[in-house]
ZAMARGU-4260 file (C-alpha; in steps of 0.2 Angstrom, whole numbers, plus 5000, padded with zeros to 4 digits):
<rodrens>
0) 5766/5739/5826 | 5765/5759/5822 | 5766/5771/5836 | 5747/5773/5841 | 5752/5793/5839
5) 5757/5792/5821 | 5739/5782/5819 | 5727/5794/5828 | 5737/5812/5818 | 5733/5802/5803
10) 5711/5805/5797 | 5717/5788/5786 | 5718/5780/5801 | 5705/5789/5811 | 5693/5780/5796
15) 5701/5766/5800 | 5697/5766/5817 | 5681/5768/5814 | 5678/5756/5802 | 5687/5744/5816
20) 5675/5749/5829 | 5659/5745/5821 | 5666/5729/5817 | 5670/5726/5835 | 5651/5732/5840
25) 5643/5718/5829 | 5639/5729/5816 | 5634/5720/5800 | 5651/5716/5787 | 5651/5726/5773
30) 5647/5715/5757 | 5664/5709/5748 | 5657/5706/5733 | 5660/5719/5717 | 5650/5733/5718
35) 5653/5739/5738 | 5672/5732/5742 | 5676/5728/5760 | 5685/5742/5768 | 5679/5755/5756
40) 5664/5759/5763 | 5662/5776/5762 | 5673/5781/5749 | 5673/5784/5732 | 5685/5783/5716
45) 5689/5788/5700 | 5698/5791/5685 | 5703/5809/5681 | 5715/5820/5670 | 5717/5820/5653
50) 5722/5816/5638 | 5718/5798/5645 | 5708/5784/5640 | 5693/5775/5652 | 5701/5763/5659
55) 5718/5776/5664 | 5721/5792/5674 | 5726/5805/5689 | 5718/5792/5704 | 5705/5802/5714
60) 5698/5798/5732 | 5682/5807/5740 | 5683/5805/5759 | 5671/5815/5770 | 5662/5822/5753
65) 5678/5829/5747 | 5689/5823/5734 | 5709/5823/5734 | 5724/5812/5726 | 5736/5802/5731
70) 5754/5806/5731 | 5768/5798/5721 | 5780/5794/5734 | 5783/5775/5737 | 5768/5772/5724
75) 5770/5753/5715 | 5762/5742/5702 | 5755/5734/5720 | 5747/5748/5724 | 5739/5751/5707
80) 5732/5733/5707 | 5723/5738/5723 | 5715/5753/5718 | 5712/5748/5698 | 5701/5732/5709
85) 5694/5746/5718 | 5689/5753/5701 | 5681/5737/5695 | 5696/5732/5684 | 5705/5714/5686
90) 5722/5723/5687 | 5735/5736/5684 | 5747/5735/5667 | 5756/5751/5675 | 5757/5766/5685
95) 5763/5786/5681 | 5769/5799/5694 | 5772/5817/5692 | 5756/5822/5688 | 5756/5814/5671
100) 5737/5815/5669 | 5737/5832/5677 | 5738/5840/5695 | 5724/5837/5706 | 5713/5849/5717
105) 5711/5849/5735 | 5717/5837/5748 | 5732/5822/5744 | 5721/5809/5755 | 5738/5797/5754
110) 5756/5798/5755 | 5769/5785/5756 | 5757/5771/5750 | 5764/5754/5752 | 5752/5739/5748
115) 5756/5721/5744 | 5746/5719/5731 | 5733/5707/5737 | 5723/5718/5748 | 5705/5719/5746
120) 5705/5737/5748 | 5717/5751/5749 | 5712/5754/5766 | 5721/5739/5772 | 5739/5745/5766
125) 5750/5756/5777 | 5753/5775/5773 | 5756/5792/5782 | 5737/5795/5776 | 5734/5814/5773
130) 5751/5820/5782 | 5758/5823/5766 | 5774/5833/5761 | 5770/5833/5743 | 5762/5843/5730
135) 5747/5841/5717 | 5765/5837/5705 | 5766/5823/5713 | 5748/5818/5709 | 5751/5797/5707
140) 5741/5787/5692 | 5736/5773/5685 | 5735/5760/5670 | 5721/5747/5671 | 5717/5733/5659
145) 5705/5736/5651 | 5695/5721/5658 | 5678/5722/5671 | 5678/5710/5686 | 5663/5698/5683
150) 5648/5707/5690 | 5656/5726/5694 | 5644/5738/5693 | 5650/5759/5692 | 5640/5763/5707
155) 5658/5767/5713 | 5667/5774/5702 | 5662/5792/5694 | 5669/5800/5677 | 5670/5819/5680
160) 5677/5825/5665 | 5663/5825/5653 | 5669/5840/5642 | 5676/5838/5623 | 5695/5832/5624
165) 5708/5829/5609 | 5712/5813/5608 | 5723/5813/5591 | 5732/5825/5579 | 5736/5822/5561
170) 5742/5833/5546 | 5734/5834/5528 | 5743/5839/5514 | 5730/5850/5505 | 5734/5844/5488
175) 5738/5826/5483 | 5732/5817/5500 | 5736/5800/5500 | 5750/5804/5487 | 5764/5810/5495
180) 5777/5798/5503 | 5777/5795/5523 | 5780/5801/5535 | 5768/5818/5530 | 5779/5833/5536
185) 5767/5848/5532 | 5747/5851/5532 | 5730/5855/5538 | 5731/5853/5555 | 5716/5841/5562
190) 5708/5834/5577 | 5697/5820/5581 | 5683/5823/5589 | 5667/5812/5594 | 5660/5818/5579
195) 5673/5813/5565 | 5691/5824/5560 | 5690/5842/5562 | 5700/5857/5557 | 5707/5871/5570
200) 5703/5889/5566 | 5722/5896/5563 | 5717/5914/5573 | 5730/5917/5586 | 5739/5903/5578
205) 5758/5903/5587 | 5774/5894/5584 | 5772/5887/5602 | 5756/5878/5594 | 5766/5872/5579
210) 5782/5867/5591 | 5766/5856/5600 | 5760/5849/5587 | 5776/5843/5579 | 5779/5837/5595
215) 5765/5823/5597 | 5768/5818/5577 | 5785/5812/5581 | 5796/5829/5576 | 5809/5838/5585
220) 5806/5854/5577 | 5795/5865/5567 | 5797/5879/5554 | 5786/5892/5546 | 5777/5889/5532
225) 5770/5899/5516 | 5753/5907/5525 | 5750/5915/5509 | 5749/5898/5499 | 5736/5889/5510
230) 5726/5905/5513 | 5723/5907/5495 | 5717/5889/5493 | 5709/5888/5509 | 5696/5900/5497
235) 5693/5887/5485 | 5689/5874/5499 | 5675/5869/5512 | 5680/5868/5528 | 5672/5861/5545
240) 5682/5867/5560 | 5679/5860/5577 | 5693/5870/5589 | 5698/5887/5590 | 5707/5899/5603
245) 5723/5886/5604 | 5735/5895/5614 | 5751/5884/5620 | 5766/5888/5631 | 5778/5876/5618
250) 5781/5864/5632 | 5766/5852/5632 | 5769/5835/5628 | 5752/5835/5620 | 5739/5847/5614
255) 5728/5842/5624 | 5737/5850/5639 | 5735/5869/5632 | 5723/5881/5632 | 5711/5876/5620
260) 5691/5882/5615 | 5680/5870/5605 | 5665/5877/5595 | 5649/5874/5602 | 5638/5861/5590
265) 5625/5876/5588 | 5635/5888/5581 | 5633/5892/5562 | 5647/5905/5559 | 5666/5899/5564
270) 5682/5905/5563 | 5676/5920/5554 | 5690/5929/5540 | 5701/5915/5547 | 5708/5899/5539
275) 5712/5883/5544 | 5730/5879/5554 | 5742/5875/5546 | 5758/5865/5552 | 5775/5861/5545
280) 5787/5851/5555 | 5806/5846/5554 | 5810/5826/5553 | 5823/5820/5563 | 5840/5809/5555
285) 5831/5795/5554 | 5817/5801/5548 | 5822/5813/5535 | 5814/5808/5518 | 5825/5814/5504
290) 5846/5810/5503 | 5847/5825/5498 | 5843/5830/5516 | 5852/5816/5523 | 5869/5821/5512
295) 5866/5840/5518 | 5864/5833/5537 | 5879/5822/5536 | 5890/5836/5530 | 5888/5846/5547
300) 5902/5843/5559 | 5892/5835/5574 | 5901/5831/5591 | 5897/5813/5600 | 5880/5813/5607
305) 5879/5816/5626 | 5863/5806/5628 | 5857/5790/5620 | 5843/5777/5623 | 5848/5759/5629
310) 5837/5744/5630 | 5820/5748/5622 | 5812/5736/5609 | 5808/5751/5596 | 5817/5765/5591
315) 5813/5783/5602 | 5810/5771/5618 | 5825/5765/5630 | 5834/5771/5647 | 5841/5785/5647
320) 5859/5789/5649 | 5873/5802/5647 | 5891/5805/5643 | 5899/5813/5659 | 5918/5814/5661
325) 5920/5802/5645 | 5909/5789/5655 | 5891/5785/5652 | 5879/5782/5664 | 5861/5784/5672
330) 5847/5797/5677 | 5841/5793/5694 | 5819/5796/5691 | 5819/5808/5706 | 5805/5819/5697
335) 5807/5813/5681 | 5794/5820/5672 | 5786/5820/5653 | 5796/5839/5652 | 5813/5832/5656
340) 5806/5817/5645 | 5803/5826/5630 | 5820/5835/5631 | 5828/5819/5628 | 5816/5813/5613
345) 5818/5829/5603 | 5838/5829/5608 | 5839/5814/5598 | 5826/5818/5585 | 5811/5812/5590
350) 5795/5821/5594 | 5790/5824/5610 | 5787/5810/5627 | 5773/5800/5625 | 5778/5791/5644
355) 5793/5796/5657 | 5797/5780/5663 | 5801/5778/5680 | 5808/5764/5691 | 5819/5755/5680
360) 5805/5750/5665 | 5817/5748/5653 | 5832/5738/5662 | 5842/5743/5676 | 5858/5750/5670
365) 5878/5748/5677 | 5891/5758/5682 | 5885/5776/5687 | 5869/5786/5689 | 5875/5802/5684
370) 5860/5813/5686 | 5847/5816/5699 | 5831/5828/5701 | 5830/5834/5684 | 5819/5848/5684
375) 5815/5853/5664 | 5806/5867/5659 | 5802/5858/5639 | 5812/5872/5632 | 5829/5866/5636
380) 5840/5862/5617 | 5845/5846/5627 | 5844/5838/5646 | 5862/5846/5650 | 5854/5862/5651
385) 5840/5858/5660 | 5846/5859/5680 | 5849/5845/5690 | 5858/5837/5706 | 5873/5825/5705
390) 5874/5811/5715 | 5884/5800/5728 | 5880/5779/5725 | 5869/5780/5742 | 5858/5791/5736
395) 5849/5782/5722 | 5852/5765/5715 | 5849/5756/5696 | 5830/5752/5702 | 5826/5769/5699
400) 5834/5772/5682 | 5824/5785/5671 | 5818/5780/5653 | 5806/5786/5639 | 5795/5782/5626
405) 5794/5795/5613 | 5781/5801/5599 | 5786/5793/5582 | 5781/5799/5565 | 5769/5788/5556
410) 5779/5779/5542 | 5768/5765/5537 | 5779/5753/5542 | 5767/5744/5553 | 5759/5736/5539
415) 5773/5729/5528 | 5771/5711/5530 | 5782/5699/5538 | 5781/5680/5536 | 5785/5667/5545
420) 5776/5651/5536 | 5778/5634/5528 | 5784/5642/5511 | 5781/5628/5502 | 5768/5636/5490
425) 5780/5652/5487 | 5788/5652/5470 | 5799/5668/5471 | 5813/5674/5483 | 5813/5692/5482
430) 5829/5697/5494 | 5844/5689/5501 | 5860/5693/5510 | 5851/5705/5521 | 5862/5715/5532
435) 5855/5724/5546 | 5861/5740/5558 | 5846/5737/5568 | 5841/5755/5567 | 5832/5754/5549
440) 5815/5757/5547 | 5812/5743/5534 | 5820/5729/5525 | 5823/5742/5512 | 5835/5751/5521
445) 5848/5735/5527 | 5859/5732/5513 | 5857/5718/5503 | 5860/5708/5488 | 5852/5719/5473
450) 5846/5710/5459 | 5857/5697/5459 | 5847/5685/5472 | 5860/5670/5478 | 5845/5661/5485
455) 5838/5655/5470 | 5828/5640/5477 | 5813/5641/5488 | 5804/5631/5502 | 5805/5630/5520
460) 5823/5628/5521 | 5828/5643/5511 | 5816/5655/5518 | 5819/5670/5532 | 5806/5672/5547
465) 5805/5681/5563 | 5798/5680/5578 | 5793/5699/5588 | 5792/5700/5603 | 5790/5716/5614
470) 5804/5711/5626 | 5824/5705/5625 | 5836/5699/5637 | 5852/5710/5638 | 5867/5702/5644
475) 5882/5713/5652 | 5898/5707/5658 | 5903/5711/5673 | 5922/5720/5669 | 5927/5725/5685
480) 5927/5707/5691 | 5936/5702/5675 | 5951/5714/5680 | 5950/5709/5700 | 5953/5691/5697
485) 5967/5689/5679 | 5980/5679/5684 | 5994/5666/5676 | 5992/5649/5680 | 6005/5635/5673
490) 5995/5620/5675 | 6003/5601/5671 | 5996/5592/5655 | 5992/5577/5667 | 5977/5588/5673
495) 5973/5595/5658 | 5964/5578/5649 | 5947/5583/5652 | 5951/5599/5645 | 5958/5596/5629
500) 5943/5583/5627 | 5931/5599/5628 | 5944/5608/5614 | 5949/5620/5629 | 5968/5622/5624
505) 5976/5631/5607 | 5979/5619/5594 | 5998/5615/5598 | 5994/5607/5614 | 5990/5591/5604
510) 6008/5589/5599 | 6014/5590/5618 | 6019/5576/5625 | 6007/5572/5637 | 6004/5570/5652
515) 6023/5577/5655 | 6023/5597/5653 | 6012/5611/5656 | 6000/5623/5648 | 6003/5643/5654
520) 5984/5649/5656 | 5974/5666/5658 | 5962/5662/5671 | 5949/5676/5677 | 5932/5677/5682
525) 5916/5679/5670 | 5901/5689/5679 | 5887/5687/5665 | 5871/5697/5669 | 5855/5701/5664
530) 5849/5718/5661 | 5835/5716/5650 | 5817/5714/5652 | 5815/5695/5645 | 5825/5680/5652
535) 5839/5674/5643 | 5836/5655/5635 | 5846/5645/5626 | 5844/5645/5608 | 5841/5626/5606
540) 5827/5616/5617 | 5833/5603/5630 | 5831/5591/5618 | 5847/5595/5608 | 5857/5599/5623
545) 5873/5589/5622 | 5878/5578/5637 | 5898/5581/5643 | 5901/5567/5651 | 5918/5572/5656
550) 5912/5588/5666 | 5894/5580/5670 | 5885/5593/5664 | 5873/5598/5647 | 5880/5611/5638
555) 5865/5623/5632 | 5874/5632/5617 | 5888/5627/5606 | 5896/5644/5609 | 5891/5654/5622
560) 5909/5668/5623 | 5924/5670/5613 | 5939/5675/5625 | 5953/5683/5614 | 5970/5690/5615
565) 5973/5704/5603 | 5988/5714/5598 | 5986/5732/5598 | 5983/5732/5579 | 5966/5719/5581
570) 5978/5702/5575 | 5971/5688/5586 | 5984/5677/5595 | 5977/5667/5606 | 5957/5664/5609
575) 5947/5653/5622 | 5936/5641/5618 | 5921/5643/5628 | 5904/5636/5627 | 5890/5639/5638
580) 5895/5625/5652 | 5877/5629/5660 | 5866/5646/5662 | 5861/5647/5677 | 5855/5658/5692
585) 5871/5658/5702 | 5864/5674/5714 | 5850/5688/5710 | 5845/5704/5717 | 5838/5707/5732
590) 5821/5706/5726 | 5821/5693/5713 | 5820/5672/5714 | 5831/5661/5706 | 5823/5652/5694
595) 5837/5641/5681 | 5847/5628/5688 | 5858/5618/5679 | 5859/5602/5692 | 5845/5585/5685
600) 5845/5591/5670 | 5834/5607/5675 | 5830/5622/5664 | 5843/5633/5658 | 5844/5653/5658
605) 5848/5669/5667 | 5834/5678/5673 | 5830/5697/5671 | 5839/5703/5687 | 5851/5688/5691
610) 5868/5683/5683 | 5879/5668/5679 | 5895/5667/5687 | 5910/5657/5680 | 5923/5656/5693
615) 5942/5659/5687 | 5945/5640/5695 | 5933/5629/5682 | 5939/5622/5667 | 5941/5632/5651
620) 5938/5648/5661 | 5953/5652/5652 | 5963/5657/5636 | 5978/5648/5631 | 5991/5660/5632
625) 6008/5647/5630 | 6015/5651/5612 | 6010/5670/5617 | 6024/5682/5616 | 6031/5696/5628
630) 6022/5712/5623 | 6007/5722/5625 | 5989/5717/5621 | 5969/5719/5622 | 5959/5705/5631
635) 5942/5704/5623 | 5927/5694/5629 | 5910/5693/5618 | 5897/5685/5625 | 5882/5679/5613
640) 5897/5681/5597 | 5884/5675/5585 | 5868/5681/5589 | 5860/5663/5593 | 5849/5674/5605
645) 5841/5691/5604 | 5844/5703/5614 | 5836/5724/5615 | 5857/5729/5613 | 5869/5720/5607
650) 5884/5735/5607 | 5889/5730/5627 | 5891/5712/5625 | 5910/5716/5620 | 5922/5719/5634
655) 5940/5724/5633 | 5957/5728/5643 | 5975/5733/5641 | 5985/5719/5646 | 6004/5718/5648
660) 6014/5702/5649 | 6031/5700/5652 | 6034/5681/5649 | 6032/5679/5666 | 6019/5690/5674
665) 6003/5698/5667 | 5997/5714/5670 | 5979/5719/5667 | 5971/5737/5667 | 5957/5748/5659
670) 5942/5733/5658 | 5927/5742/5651 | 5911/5735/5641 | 5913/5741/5621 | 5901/5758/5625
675) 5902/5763/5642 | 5915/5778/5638 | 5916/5791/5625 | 5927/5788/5610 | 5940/5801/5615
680) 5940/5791/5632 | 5941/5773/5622 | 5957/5780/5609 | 5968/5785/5625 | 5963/5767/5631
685) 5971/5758/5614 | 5975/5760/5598 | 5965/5748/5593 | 5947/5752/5592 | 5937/5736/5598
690) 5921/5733/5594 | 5904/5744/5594 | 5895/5730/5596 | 5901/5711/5594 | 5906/5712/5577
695) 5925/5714/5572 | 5929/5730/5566
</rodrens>
C-alpha cells in the first residue's frame, strides 16, 4: 500500500477518490462496454502532434476541462495498450518518448506511469499523478494498430489538429522524369497535400530548407544548385504550388516540424515573381550512383568509423554503438531523441531519423554502455561532438540501449521480384554463384558468375529462394567466461569411448592403443546467447534430428561451432568437433521465460534474452590439443560456421584469444568477439587478423 499522503498531494488520486466514493454510495457503475470505459469517466483522450498518422501521436488527457500529457518517465508498451484501448484501438504496436510527435501544452496529468497492461483503464495503474518533474520534452506517445474494437464509437476521442500537414516529400527532375536512374538526387521539390502533389514557392528558399529536405529522402547532405537553369525553365512551365513561407532551423527531422504557410484554396495569384523550390542532395557511399563517384570517394583517406549500427533487419536501422578507447560499446537512451538520432544516420550516410529507438528495440548489446544523456542540437558533423555524460555499470543497463531507424533513398528496389516456388515450369537460370556482403542493395551488386552460368539445369532442386522475415536471432559468445574457465585436462582413453563415437578427438587418436593412454584436452566453457529480436531454431525440424544414443540426447544441428587452434599466421592445428549437443534455455534474464528444453524430446532453441551454457565438464567441450606443439597461438570459436541459421549480424559470432602453451601449462589472455575492438586495438592483440565475420580471412 502507498502512503495515504503521497495519494491525497496527487489530483490523480483525488479523481480516484472520487470515483471510489460514488461507488461506495451506491451510485450506478459506469458502463464497461466501448464507448464510456470504466474508470474514465470524466476524462477525455486524444491523439495529437504531427507529422503523425490517425491511429499515432503525442497522448493527450483533459481532466477538469483542461487538457495536458503525459510524461515519459517509466512509460512501457503496457502502458500504451491501456490507453491505445482507451482510444478505441485493440492494442499498441509501440510507444515514442521525447516529444517525438511534438511538445504538449499545459499540465503533464501523469508521471511515472506504470500499468500492467491489462487494466481496463489508465486510471487503475499507479503513478505520481500531476507531481511531475518533467518537461513538455518528455511529452510520452503512442503507436496503435490500426484496428477498432468491435462497437467503439469517437464520442471519446477528439482530433484537434484539423489544419493542412505534409505528409510526404519527393523530388522531380524537371526534364526526363521517369528516365533517370534511382535514387533521384536533384529536382522540383513537392508535397502531398489532400488535394494531389504540389510545388513550394522557392521565396525565402534557404540551405536549412534544402539540408531538411535531403534529410527526409534519405541523404546526409545537400549542395547548391544552378538557380539560374531552373528559373529559366520554370518560364516555359505551369506550375500549381500549394506551400510557401518554409523557413527551417536545419535540425528538423522532418519538414513538417518547420515553420511552414500553405496557400489558401481561394487564392488566384501564388508565389508571385517566384519559382518553384528547387533541391539537390548529396548520396551517401552506398548510395552514390556513378563509379566514378564511388572511385573519387574511395581514394580519400578515411579513419575507422567511430559509430556503426548492429542488429537491424535493413540497412540505416540497428543499435547504436561507438568506438571509445579502441572498445566498442552502447548508448544508454537517457534522452535519446530524433536530434541525437539523426546525427548518427547522416554520420553514416543516411538521411536523417525517421524513429529514435529507445529501450533496447533492436537487441540489447554486451560489454560497455559507453554513453549517456546525449543531448544533440542536429547540427553536430557526428554524435562525438554532440555533449553527453559517461557512465558507471549501475547507472544504466543493456535494456536501455539507444537505436535508429533512418530515412532511406527510394532505389526501386522494393519491387525487384524474388521467388521462392516450385520451378518446375521455369526454363532459364539467369544467375549463379551468388556471393553476398550483406550490404548490397540488389542481386546486382553480389558478385556472381557472369555469363558463364554453372547451373545449367533447372527445376526445384537447382533453384535459389528466400524466406524474409523482419526479425533474426543474434548469437554472441560469452568471451570472458571462455577465458575464466581454459584449462588442461589429460583424460585416460578408457573414458574417452563415447567420445570418439561422437568424432570428438583428432584423427590420431584412432591409432592409440586404447583403452591404455590418454588424450591431453582444452577444456573451457561455452556461454552462447541470444541478442536478437527472433529465437534461435534449428535449421532442420525434429523430424530429422538424429538420436545419440551414447549421450542420450538429439542432436539439433550437424554442426553448431567450430573450436580451433591457430598459429599466429591463421594455419589450423588442432580443431574441435562440435555439434549442437541440444539448444536449450539454460538461464534467461530477469524478465524473460524459459521456453526450449532439450529433456522428452522437447523443442529446441535459444530465446531472445536467454542463452545456452555448455559447461567445460561435458564431453567434446573441448579441442584436441595432444600432437600440439609448445608455442604461441589463437583459440578461435565460431558459432553457426555455416550459416544454417539467419541471423540480423553475423560479424560477432567469431571469438578469439592469445594463447600460450608450454607443453605442460596453458596460458589464455585477450578473449574478445571478432568486432568488439578497433582494428588498431585487434593488431597489438595478434598478428594474425581473425575473422570479421565467420569467414576465414
Amino acid at each position: 500500500m502507498r502512503p495515504v499522503s503521497i495519494c491525497l498531494w496527487s489530483p490523480w488520486c483525488l479523481l480516484l477518490c472520487l470515483l471510489l466514493c460514488s461507488l461506495c454510495s451506491g451510485s450506478p457503475s459506469p458502463s464497461t462496454g466501448p464507448e464510456k470505459k470504466a474508470g474514465s469517466q470524466g476524462l477525455r483522450f486524444r491523439l495529437a502532434g504531427f507529422p503523425r498518422k490517425p491511429y499515432e501521436g503525442r497522448v493527450e488527457i483533459q481532466r477538469a476541462g483542461e487538457w495536458g500529457t503525459i510524461c515519459d518517465d517509466d512509460f512501457t508498451l503496457q502502458a500504451a495498450h491501456v490507453l491505445c484501448r482507451e482510444l478505441g484501438f485493440t492494442e499498441a504496436t509501440g510507444w515514442t518518448h521525447s516529444a517525438k510527435y511534438g511538445p504538449g501544452t499545459g499540465r503533464i496529468w501523469l508521471d511515472n506511469l506504470s500499468c500492467s497492461g491489462t487494466e481496463q483503464s489508465v486510471t487503475e495503474c499507479a503513478s505520481r499523478g500531476g507531481n511531475s518533474d518533467c518537461t513538455h520534452d518528455e511529452d510520452a506517445g503512442i503507436i496503435c494498430k490500426d484496428q477498432r474494437l468491435p462497437g467503439f464509437s469517437d464520442s471519446n476521442v477528439i482530433e484537434v489538429e484539423h489544419h493542412l500537414q505534409v505528409e510526404e516529400v519527393r523530388l522531380r527532375p524537371a526534364v526526363g522524369w521517369g528516365r533517370r536512374p534511382l535514387p533521384v538526387t536533384e529536382g522540383l521539390v513537392e508535397v502531398r497535400l489532400p488535394d494531389g502533389w504540389s510545388q513550394v514557392c522557392d521565396k525565402g528558399w534557404s540551405a536549412h530548407n534544402s539540408h531538411v529536405v535531403c534529410g527526409m529522402l534519405g541523404f546526409p547532405g545537400e549542395k547548391r544548385v544552378n538557380t539560374a537553369f531552373y528559373r529559366l525553365l520554370a518560364q516555359r512551365q505551369q506550375h500549381s504550388f500549394g506551400l510557401h513561407g518554409v523557413a527551417c532551423v536545419g535540425t528538423e527531422a522532418h519538414l513538417s516540424l518547420c515553420s511552414l504557410e500553405f496557400y489558401r484554396a481561394n487564392e488566384t495569384t501564388r508565389c508571385p515573381g517566384g519559382a518553384p523550390a528547387v533541391v539537390s542532395c548529396v548520396p551517401g557511399p552506398l548510395y552514390t550512383a556513378s563509379s566514378g563517384q564511388k572511385k573519387q570517394q574511395q581514394s580519400k583517406p578515411q579513419g575507422e568509423a567511430r559509430v556503426r549500427l548492429k542488429g537491424g533487419a535493413h540497412p540505416g536501422e540497428g543499435r547504436v554503438e561507438v568506438l571509445k578507447a579502441g572498445t566498442w560499446g552502447t548508448v544508454c537512451d537517457r534522452k535519446w531523441d530524433l536530434q541525437a538520432a539523426s546525427v548518427v544516420c547522416r554520420e553514416l550516410g543516411f538521411g536523417s531519423a525517421r524513429e529514435a529507438l529507445s529501450g533496447a528495440r533492436m537487441g540489447q548489446g554486451m560489454g560497455a554502455i559507453h554513453l549517456s544523456e546525449v543531448r544533440c542540437s542536429g547540427q553536430e558533423s557526428s554524435l562525438w561532438k554532440c555533449p553527453y555524460k559517461n557512465i558507471t555499470a549501475e547507472d544504466c543497463s543493456h535494456s536501455q540501449d539507444a537505436g535508429v531507424r533512418c530515412n532511406l533513398p527510394y532505389t526501386g528496389v522494393e519491387t525487384k521480384e524474388t521467388w521462392y516456388w516450385d520451378s518446375g515450369n521455369i526454363t532459364e537460370v539467369v544467375m549463379s554463384g551468388v556471393r553476398c556482403t550483406g550490404t548490397e542493395l540488389s542481386l546486382d551488386q553480389c558478385a556472381h558468375h557472369s555469363t558463364h552460368i554453372t547451373c545449367k539445369r533447372t527445376g526445384t532442386r537447382f533453384t535459389a529462394g528466400v524466406i524474409c522475415s523482419e526479425t533474426a536471432s543474434d548469437l554472441l559468445l560469452h568471451s570472458a567466461l571462455v577465458q575464466e574457465t581454459a584449462y588442461i585436462e589429460d583424460r585416460p582413453l578408457h573414458m574417452l569411448y563415447c567420445a570418439a563415437e561422437e568424432n570428438c578427438l583428432a584423427s590420431s587418436a584412432r591409432s592409440a592403443n586404447w583403452p591404455y593412454g590418454h588424450r591431453r584436452l582444452l577444456r573451457f566453457s561455452s556461454q552462447i546467447h541470444n541478442l536478437g529480436r527472433a529465437d534461435f531454431r534449428p535449421k532442420a525440424g525434429r523430424h530429422s534430428w538424429v538420436w545419440h544414443e551414447c549421450h542420450g540426447h538429439y542432436h539439433s544441428m550437424d554442426i553448431f561451432t567450430h573450436y580451433d587452434i591457430l598459429t599466429p599466421n591463421g594455419t589450423k592445428v588442432a580443431e574441435g568437433h562440435k555439434a549442437s549437443f541440444c539448444l536449450e534455455d539454460t538461464e534467461c534474464q530477469e524478465d524473460v521465460s524459459k521456453r526450449y528444453e532439450c529433456a522428452n524430446f522437447g523443442e529446441q532453441g535459444i530465446t531472445v534474452g536467454c542463452w545456452d551454457l555448455y559447461r567445460h565438464d561435458i564431453d567434446c567441450q573441448w579441442i584436441d590439443i595432444t600432437d600440439v606443439k609448445p608455442g604461441n597461438y589463437i583459440l578461435q570459436v565460431v558459432i553457426n560456421p555455416n550459416f544454417e541459421v539467419a541471423e540480423s549480424d553475423f560479424t560477432n559470432n567469431a571469438m578469439k584469444c592469445n594463447c600460450k602453451y608450454d607443453g605442460h601449462r596453458i596460458w589464455v589472455h585477450n578473449c574478445h568477439i571478432g568486432d568488439a575492438f578497433s582494428e588498431e586495438a585487434n593488431r597489438r592483440f595478434e598478428r594474425y587478423p581473425g575473422q570479421t565475420s565467420n569467414q576465414i580471412i
